[in-house]
DOBAPA-927288 format. One line per field, with one value per residue (C-alpha): residue number from 1; residue in one letter; chain; x negated, z negated, y negated. Coordinates in nm, 2 decimals, always signed. Example, Ala and Ser with C-alpha at 12.3 -4.5 7.8 and 13.67 -1.06 7.14 Angstrom:
k	(1 | 2)
r	(A | S)
c	(A | A)
u	(-1.23 | -1.37)
w	(-0.78 | -0.71)
v	(+0.45 | +0.11)
END
This chain:
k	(1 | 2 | 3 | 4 | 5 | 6 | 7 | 8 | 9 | 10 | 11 | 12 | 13 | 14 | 15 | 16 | 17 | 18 | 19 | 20 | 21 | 22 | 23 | 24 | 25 | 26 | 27 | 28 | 29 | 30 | 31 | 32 | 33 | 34 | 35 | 36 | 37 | 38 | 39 | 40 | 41 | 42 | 43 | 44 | 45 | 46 | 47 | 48 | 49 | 50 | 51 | 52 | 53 | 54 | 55 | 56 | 57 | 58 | 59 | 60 | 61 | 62 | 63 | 64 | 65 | 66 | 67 | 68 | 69 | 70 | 71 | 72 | 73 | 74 | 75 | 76 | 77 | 78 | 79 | 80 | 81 | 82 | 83 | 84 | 85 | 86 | 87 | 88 | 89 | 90 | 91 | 92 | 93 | 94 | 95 | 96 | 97 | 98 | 99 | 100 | 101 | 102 | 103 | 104 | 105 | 106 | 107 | 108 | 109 | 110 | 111 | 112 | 113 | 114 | 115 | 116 | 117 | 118 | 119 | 120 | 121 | 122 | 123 | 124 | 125 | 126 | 127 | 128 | 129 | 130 | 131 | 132 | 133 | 134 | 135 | 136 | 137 | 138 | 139 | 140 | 141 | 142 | 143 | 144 | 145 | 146 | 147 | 148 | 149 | 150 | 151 | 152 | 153 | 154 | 155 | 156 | 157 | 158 | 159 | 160 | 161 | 162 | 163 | 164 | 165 | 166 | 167 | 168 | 169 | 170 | 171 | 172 | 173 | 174 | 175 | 176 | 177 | 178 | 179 | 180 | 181 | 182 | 183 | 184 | 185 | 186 | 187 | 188 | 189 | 190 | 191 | 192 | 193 | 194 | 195 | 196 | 197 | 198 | 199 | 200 | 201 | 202 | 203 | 204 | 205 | 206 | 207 | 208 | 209 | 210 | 211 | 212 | 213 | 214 | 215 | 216 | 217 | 218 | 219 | 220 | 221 | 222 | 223 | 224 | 225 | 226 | 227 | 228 | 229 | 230 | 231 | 232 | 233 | 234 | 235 | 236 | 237 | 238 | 239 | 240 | 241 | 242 | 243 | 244 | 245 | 246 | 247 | 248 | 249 | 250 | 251 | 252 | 253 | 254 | 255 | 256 | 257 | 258 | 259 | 260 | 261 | 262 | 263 | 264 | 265 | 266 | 267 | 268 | 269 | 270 | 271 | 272 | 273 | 274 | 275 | 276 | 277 | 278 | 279 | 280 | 281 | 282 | 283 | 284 | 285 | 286 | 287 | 288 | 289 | 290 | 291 | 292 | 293 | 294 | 295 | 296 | 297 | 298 | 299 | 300 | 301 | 302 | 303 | 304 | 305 | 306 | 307 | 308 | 309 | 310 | 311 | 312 | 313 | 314 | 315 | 316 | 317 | 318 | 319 | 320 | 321 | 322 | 323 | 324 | 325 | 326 | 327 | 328 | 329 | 330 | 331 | 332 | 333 | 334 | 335 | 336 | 337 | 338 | 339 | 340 | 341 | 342 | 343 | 344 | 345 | 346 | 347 | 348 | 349 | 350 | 351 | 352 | 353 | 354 | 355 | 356 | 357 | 358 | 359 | 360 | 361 | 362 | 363 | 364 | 365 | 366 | 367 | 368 | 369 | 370 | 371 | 372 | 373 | 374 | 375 | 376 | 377 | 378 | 379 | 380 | 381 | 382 | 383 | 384 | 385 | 386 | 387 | 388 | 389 | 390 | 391 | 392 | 393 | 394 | 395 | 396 | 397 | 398 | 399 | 400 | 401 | 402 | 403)
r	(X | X | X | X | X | X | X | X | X | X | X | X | X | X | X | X | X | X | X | X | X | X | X | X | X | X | X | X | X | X | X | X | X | X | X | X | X | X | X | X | X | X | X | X | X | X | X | X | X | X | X | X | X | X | X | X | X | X | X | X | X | X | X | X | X | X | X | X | X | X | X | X | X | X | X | X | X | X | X | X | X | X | X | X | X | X | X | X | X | X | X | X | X | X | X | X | X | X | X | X | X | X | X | X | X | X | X | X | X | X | X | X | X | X | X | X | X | X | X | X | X | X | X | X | X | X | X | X | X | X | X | X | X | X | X | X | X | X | X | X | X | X | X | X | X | X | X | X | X | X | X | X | X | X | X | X | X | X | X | X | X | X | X | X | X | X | X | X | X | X | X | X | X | X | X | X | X | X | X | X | X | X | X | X | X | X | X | X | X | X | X | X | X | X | X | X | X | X | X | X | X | X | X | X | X | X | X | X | X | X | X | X | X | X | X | X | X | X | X | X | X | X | X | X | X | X | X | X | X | X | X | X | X | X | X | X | X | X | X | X | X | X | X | X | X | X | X | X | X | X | X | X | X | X | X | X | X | X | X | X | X | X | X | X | X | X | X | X | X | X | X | X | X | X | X | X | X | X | X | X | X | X | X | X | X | X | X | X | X | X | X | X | X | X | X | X | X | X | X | X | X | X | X | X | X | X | X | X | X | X | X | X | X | X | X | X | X | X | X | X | X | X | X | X | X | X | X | X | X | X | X | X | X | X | X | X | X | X | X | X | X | X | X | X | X | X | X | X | X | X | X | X | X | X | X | X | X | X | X | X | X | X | X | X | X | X | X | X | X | X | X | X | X | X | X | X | X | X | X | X | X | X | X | X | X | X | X | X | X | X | X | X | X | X | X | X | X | X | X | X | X | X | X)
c	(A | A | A | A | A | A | A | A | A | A | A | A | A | A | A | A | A | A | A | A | A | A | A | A | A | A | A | A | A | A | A | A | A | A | A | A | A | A | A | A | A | A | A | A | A | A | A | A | A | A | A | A | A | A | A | A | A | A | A | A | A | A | A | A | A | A | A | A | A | A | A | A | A | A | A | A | A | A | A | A | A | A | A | A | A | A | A | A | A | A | A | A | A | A | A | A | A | A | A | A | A | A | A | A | A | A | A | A | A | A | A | A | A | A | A | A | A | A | A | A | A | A | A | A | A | A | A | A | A | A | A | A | A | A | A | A | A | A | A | A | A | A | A | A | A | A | A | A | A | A | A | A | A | A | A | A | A | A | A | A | A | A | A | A | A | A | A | A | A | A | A | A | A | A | A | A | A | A | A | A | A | A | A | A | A | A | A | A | A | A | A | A | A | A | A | A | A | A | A | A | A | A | A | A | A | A | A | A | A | A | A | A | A | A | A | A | A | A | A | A | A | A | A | A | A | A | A | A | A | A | A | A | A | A | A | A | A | A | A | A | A | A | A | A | A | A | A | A | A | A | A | A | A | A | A | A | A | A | A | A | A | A | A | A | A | A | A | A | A | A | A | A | A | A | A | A | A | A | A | A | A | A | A | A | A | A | A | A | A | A | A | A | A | A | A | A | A | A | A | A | A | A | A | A | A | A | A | A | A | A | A | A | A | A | A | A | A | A | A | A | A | A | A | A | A | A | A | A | A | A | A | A | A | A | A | A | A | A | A | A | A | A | A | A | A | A | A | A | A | A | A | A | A | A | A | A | A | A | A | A | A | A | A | A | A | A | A | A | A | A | A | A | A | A | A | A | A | A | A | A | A | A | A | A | A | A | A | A | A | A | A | A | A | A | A | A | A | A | A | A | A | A | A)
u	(-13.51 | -13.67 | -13.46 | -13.29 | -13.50 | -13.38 | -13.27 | -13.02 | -12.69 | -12.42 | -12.11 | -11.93 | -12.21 | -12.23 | -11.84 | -11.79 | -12.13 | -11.95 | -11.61 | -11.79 | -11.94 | -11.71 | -11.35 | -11.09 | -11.13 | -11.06 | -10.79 | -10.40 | -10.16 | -9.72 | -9.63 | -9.26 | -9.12 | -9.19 | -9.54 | -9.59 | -9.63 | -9.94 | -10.07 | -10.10 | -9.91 | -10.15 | -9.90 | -9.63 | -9.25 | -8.95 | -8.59 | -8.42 | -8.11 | -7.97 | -7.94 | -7.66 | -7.51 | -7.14 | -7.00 | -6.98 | -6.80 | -7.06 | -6.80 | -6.48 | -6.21 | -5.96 | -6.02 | -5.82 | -5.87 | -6.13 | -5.80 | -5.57 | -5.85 | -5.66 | -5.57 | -5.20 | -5.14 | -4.99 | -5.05 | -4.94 | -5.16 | -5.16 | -5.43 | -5.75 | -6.10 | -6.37 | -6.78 | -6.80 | -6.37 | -6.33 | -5.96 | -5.88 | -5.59 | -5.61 | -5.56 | -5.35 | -5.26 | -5.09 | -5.21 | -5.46 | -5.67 | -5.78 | -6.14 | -6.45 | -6.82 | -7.00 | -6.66 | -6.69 | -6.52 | -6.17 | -6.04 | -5.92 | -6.09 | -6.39 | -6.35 | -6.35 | -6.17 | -6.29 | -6.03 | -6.08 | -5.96 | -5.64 | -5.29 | -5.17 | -4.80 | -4.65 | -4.85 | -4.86 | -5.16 | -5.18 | -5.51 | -5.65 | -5.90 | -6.00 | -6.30 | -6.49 | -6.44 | -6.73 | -6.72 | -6.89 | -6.91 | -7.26 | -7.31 | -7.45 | -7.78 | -7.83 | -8.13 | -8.27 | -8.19 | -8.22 | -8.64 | -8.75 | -9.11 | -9.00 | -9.34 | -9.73 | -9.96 | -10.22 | -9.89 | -9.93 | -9.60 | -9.47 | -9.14 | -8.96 | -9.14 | -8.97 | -8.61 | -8.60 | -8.78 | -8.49 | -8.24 | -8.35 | -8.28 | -8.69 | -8.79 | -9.18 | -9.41 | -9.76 | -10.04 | -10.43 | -10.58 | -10.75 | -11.04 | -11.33 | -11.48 | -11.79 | -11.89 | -12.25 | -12.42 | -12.81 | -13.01 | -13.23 | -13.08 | -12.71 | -12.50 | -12.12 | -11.91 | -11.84 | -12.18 | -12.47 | -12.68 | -13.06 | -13.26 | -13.26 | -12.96 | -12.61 | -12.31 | -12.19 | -11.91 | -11.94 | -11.84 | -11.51 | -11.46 | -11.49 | -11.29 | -10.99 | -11.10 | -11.04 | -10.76 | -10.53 | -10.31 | -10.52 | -10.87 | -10.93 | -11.22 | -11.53 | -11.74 | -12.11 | -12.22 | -12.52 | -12.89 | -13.19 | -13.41 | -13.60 | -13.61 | -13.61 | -13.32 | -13.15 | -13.28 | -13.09 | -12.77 | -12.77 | -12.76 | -12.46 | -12.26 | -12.23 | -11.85 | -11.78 | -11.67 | -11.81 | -12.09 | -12.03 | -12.39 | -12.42 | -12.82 | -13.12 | -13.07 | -13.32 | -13.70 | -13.81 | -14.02 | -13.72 | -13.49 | -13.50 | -13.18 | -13.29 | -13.63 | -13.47 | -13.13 | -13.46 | -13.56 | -13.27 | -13.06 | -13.06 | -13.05 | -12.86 | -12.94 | -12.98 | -12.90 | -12.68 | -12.70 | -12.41 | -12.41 | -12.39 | -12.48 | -12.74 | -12.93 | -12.66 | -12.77 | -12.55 | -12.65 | -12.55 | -12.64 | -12.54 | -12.16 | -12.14 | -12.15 | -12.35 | -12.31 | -12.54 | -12.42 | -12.62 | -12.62 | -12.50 | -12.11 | -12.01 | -12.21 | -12.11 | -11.71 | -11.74 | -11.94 | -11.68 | -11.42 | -11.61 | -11.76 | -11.65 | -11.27 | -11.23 | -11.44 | -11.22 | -10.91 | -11.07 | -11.15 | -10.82 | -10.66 | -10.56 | -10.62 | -10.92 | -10.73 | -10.84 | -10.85 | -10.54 | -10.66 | -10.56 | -10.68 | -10.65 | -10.80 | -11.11 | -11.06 | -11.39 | -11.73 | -11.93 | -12.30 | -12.45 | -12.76 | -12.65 | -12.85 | -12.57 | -12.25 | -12.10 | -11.83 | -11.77 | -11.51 | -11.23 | -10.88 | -10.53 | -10.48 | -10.21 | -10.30 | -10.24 | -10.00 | -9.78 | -9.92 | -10.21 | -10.55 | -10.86 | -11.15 | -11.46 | -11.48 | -11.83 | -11.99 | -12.10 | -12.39 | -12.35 | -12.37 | -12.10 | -11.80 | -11.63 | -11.59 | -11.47 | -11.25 | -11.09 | -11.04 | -10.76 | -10.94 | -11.27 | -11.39 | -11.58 | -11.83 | -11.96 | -12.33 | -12.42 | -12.28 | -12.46 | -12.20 | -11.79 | -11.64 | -11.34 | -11.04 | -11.24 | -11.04 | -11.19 | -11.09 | -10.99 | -10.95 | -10.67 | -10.74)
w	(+3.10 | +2.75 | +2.49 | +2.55 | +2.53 | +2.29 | +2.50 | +2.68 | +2.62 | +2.43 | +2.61 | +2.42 | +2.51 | +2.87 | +2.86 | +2.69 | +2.90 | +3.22 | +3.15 | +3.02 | +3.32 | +3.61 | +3.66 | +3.86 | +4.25 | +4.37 | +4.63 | +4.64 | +4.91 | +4.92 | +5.04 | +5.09 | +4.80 | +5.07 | +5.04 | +4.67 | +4.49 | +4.33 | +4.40 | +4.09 | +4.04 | +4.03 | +3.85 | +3.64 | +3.72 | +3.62 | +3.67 | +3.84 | +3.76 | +3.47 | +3.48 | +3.47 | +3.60 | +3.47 | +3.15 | +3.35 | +3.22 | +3.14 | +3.18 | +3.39 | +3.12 | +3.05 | +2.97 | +2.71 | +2.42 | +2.12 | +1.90 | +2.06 | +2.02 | +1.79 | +1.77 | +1.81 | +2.02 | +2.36 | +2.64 | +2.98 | +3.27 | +3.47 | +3.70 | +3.86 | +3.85 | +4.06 | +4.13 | +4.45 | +4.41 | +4.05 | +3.94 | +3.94 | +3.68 | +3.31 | +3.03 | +2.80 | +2.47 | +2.47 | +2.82 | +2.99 | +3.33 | +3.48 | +3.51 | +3.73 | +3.55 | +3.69 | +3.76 | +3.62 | +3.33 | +3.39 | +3.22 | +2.81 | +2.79 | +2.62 | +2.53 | +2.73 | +2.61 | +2.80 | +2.97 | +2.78 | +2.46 | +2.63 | +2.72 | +3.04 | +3.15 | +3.40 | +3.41 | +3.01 | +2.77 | +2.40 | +2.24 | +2.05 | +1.86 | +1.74 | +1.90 | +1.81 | +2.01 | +2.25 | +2.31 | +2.63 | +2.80 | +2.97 | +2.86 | +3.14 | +3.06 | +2.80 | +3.03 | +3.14 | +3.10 | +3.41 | +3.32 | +3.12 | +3.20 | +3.29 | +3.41 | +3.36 | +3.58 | +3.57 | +3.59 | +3.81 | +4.08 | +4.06 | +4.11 | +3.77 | +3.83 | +4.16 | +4.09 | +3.87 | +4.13 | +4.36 | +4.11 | +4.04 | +4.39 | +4.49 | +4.84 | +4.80 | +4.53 | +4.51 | +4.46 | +4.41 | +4.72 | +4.72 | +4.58 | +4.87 | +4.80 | +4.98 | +4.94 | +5.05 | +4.94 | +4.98 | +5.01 | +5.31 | +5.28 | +5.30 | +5.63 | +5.66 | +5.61 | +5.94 | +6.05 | +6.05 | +5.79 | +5.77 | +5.50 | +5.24 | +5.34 | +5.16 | +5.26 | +5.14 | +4.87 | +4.67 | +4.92 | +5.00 | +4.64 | +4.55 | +4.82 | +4.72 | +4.36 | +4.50 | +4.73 | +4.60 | +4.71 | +4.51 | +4.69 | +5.04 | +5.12 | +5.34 | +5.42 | +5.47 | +5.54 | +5.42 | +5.36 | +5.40 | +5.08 | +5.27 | +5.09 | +5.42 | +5.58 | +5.17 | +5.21 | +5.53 | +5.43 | +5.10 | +5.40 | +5.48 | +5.17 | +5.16 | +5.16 | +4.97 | +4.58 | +4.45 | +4.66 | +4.49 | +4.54 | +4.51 | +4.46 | +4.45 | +4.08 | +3.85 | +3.89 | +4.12 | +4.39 | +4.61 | +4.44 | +4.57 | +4.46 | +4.12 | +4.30 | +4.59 | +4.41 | +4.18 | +4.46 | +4.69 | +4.38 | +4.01 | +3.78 | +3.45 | +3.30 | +3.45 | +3.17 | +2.95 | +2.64 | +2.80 | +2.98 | +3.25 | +3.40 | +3.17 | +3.48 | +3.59 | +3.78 | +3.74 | +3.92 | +4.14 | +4.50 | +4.60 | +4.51 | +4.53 | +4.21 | +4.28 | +4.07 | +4.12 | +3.98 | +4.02 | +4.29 | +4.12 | +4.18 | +3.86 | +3.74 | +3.96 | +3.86 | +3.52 | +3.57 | +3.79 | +3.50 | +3.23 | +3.46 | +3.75 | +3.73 | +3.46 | +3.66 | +3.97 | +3.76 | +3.60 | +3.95 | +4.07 | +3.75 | +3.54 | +3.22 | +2.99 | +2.83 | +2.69 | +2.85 | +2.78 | +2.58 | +2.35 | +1.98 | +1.96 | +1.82 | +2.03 | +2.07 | +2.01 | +1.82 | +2.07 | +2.02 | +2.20 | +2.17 | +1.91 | +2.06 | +2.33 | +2.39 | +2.58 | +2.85 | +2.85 | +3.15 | +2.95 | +3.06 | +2.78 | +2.57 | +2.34 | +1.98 | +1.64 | +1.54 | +1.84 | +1.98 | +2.26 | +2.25 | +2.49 | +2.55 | +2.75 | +3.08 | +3.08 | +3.38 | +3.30 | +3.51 | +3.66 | +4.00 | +3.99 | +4.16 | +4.06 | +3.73 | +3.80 | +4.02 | +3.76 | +3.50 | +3.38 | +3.10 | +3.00 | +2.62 | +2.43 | +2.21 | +2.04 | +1.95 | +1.62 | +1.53 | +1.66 | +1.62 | +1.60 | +1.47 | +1.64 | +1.56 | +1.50 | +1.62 | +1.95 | +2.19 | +2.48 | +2.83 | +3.02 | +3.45)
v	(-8.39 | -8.45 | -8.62 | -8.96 | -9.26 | -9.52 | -9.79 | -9.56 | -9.72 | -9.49 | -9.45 | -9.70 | -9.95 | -9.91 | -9.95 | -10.28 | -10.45 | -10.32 | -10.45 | -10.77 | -10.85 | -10.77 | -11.00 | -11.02 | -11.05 | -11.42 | -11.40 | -11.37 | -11.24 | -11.23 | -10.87 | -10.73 | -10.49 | -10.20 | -10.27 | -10.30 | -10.04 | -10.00 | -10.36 | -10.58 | -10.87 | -11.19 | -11.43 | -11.40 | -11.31 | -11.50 | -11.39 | -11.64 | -11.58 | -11.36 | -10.98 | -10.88 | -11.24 | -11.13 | -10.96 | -10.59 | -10.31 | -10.00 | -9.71 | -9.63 | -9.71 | -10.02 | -10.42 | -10.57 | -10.81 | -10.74 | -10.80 | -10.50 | -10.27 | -10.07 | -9.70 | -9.67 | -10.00 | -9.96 | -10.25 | -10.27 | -10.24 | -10.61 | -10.55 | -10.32 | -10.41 | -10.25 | -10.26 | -10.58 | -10.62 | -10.80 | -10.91 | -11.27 | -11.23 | -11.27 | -11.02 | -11.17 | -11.03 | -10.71 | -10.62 | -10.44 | -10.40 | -10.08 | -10.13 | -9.89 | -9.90 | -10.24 | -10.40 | -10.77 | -10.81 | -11.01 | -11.36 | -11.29 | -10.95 | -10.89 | -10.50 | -10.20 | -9.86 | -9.53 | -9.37 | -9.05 | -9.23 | -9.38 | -9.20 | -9.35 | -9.34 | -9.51 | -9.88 | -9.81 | -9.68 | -9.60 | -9.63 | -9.28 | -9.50 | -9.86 | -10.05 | -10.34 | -10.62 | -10.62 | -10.26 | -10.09 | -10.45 | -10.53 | -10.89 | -11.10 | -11.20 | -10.89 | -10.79 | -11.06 | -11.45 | -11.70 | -11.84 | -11.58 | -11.39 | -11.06 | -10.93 | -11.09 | -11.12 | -10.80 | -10.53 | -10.30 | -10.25 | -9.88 | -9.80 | -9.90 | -10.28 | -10.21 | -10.20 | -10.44 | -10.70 | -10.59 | -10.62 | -11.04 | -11.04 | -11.08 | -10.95 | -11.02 | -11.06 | -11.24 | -10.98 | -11.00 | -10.91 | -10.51 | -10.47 | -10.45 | -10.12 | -9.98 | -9.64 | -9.51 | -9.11 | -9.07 | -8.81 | -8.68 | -8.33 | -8.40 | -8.33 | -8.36 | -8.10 | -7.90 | -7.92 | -7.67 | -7.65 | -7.55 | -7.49 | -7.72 | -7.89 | -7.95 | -8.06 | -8.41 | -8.36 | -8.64 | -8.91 | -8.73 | -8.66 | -9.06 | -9.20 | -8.94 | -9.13 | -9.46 | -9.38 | -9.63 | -9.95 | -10.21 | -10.09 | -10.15 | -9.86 | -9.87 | -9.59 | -9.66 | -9.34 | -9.17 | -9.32 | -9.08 | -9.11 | -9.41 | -9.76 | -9.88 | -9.75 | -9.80 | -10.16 | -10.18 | -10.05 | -10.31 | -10.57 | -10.51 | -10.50 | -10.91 | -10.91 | -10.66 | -10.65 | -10.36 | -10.09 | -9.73 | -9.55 | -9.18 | -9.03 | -9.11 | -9.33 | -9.15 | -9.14 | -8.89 | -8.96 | -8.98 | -9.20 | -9.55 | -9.71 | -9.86 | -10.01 | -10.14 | -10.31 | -10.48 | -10.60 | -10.74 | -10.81 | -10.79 | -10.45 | -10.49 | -10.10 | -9.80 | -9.53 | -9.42 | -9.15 | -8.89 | -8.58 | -8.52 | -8.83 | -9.02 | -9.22 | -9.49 | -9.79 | -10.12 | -10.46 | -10.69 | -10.74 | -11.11 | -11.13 | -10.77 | -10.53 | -10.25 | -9.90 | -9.61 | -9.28 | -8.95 | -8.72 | -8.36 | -8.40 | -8.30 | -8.62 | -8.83 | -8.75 | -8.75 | -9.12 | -9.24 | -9.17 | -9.31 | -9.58 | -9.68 | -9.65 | -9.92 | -10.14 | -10.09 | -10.17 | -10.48 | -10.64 | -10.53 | -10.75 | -10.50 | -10.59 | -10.34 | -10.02 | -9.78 | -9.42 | -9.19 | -8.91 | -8.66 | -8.56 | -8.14 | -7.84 | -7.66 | -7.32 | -7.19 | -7.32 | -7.53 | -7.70 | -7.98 | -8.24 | -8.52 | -8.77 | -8.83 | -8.79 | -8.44 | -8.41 | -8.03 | -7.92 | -7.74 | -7.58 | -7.62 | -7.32 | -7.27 | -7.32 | -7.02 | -7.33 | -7.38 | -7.66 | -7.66 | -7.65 | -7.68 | -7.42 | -7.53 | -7.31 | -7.10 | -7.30 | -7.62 | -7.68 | -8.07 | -7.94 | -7.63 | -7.76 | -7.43 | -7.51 | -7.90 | -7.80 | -7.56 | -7.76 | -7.97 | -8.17 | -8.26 | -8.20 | -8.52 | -8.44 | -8.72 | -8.84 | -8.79 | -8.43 | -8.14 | -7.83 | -7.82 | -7.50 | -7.32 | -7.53 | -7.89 | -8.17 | -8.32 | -8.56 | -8.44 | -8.62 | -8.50 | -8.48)
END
């Protein structure tokens, strides 16, 4: 392909018009704790109660009063406190209470000594060391108080959200609903894997590859199958995307002969752009189709992963309520000098090395073509080059996207 045209939209670009346009799904639904993790929480949380609720001991040791705290002092053991069995006695001065880690903290004692720094004797102790009063004591409340947002809406549930849901005492939760996700390949010469092939024909990859992409509690998937490179049967298939949130399209989105995507979405819908200044994966269709969001990305299945990273996954994420982060990645040294076109921005597939420093560093792996699977599938980070600078020497600082 000859160099970019000018209206291509830089990475950047295409990002923020993307994440500009899409929102949030309508819909909300109350699922069980079992069923939460990984769905995003469509309101906020509020404790309702405080955590802890009691003034809990945070270590197996002895309760007694902030004032006897005192190296030397010997008290008498009046009681036993455990975790579920708390003592209904009072510690009065000069007196103690055998107390187990999470035992609620008795009446007059505010102070708990570990029971390595005691000597015990016969319903006696003597202290080893002086404590301030308020010492290993869980103060109820400490975590959370009864009212207070704990979690907003847009979190995604994993397993830390999790237990402390179950700790407030929640049994369900009020999530968006998934994300209605449709996934259609095109392309006269593909077959599904498992079949025979004649000449000319490939097996399907990229549909497998996206739905493991989008395999995921907040996205409820639908495969559409595969088109032939007919605006008719394409056509077709569009009409049956009307309750759906987002149609992923694989193929036929530059301007061969064969590629169909970008005239028929102009035609049943509305096309927002169609390319972007990055490789590999410059022709990228966005539209609309009804209420549905439509997004085209280019057959060669090294294009159409590196799209769906840059692309498609932050879209997903902001119709699923999450709110718009930015990407993890990592600043580090490249291993060796690299060129590319400065007219666009470059996503090299790269594997970690260990840097002349100590630290780590990446290398781009020899085979880059956009439709070597090989190489994708061996790498464990992909190398940004940026528009605007044609060469980077061996050790240049580059930001590096880890997979």
């Amino acid at each position: 392909m000859a160099g970019n045209d000018p209206r291509d939209l830089s990475v950047e670009a295409a990002r923020l018009r993307l994440l500009g346009a899409v929102g949030p799904v309508a819909g909300v639904e109350r699922i069980g704790l079992a069923e939460a993790d990984g769905r995003v929480l469509a309101g906020p949380v509020h404790a309702p109660t405080a955590l802890p609720r009691e003034d809990a001991a945070a270590l197996d040791g002895y309760a007694l009063r902030g004032d006897d705290a005192v190296a030397g002092r010997r008290l008498r053991v009046v009681g036993r406190a455990l975790a579920g069995a708390p003592w209904s006695g009072t510690v009065a001065p000069g007196t103690c209470a055998r107390i187990m880690t999470g035992a609620v903290v008795p009446a007059g004692a505010d102070t708990v000594i570990a029971q390595e720094r005691v000597q015990a004797d016969e319903g006696w102790i003597t202290l080893d060391a002086t404590l301030t009063a308020g010492a290993n004591v869980r103060l109820a409340g400490e975590d959370a108080a009864a009212g207070e947002e704990m979690l907003g809406a847009g979190c995604r549930i994993d397993a830390r959200v999790i237990a402390l849901l179950a700790a407030l005492g929640m049994v369900s939760v009020t999530v968006a609903r998934p994300v209605r996700v449709g996934l259609l390949s095109t392309g006269s010469e593909l077959r599904p894997p498992g079949t025979s092939l004649a000449s000319g024909e490939l097996y399907d990859s990229n549909r497998p590859m996206l739905a493991a992409l989008l395999s995921r509690p907040c996205v409820s998937l639908r495969d559409l199958g595969t088109v032939p490179d007919d605006p008719e049967q394409l056509s077709a298939r569009f009409a049956q995307t009307a309750d759906l949130d987002l149609v992923i399209v694989t193929g036929g989105v530059s301007v061969g002969e064969a590629d169909w995507v970008r005239p028929v979405l102009a035609q049943r819908g509305q096309l927002d752009f169609w390319r972007v200044a990055v490789k590999p994966g410059r022709p990228l269709v966005f539209g609309r189709l009804g209420n549905c969001w439509l997004m085209g990305l280019p057959g060669n299945p090294v294009s159409a992963y590196v799209t769906f990273r840059l692309f498609v996954e932050p879209v997903v994420q902001r119709l699923a309520g999450l709110p718009a982060r930015e990407p993890l990645t990592l600043l580090v040294s490249i291993g060796e000098a690299v060129r590319h076109r400065a007219d666009r921005t470059s996503f090299l597939r790269g594997r970690w090395i260990a840097s002349t420093d100590g630290g780590r560093g990446v290398v781009p792996l020899p085979a880059q073509g956009s439709a070597m699977l090989s190489g994708l599938a061996q790498a464990d980070c992909l190398i940004e080059l940026p528009a605007g600078q044609t060469a980077f020497a061996a050790g240049t600082a580059v930001k590096v996207w880890p997979l």
